[in-house]
C-alpha positions in Angstrom: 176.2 149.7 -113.7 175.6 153.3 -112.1 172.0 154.1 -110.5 169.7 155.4 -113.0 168.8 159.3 -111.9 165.0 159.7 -110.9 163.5 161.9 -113.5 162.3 165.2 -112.5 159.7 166.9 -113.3 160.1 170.4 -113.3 158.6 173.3 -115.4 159.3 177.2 -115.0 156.0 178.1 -113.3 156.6 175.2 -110.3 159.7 177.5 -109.5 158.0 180.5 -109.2 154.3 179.5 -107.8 154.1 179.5 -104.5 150.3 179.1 -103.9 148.5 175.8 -105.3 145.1 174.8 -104.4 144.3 170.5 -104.2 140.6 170.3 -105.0 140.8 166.4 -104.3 139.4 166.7 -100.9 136.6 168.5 -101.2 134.9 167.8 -104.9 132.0 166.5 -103.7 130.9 170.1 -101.7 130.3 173.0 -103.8 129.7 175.5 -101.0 133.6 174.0 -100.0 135.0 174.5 -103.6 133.8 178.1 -104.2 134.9 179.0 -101.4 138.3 177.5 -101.8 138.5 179.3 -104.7 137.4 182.5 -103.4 139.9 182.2 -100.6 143.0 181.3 -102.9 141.8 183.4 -105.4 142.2 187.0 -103.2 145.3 186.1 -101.4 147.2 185.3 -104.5 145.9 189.0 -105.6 146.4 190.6 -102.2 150.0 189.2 -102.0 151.2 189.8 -105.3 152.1 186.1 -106.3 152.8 185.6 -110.3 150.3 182.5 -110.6 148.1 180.5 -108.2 148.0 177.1 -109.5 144.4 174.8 -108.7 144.4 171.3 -109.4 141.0 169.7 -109.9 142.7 166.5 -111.0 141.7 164.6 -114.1 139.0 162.5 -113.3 135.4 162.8 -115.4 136.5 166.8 -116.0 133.2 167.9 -114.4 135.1 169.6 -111.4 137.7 171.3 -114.0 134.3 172.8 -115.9 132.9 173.5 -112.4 136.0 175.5 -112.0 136.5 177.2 -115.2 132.9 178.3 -114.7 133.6 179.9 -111.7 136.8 181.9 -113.5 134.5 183.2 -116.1 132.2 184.7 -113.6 132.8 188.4 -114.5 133.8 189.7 -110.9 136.1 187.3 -110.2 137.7 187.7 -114.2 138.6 190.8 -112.8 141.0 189.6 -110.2 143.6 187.7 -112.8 145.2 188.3 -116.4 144.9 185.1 -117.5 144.0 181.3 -117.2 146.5 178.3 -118.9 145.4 175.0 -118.9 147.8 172.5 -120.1 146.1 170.0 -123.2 149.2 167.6 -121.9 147.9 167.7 -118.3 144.0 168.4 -117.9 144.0 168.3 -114.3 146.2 171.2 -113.6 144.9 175.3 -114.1 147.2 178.0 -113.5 145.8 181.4 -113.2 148.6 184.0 -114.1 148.1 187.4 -112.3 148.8 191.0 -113.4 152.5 192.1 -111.8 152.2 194.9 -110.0 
């Protein structure tokens, strides 16, 4: 009997993002996340990437609130287009930026 293939997991966004941010190390320090965010936030802008992708990971969901809280704020709504969240995966966002 042949080896069964590995399934892959691939979407059109993983292609094409090139910036992702893993909030697992550092959920317990707000000061840490925010600034993080901040940080990932204006580079994706400044270099012109399609989508910056932030995984708070599933957990409780109180870091994924923390962090949909800080992408309402209306200065920082100003740097993206829009936000997806995936109902099949609640621990991944991807913030999609305006082409330029």
């Amino acid at each position: 009997m042949p080896p069964r293939p590995t399934p892959v997991r691939a979407s059109r966004l993983e292609a094409n993002a090139l910036i992702s941010l893993d909030l697992h190390p550092i959920f317990r320090n707000n000061r840490d996340i925010e600034l993080a965010l901040r940080e990932a936030l204006f580079r994706a802008a400044r270099t012109g990437e399609p989508a910056l992708e932030i995984i708070p990971g599933k957990g409780t969901g109180q870091l994924r609130k923390r962090v949909l809280a800080f992408l309402g704020q209306k200065h920082i709504r100003k740097l993206y287009d829009r936000l997806e969240t995936d109902p099949a995966n609640p621990g991944r966002i991807v913030v999609h930026f305006t082409p330029a």
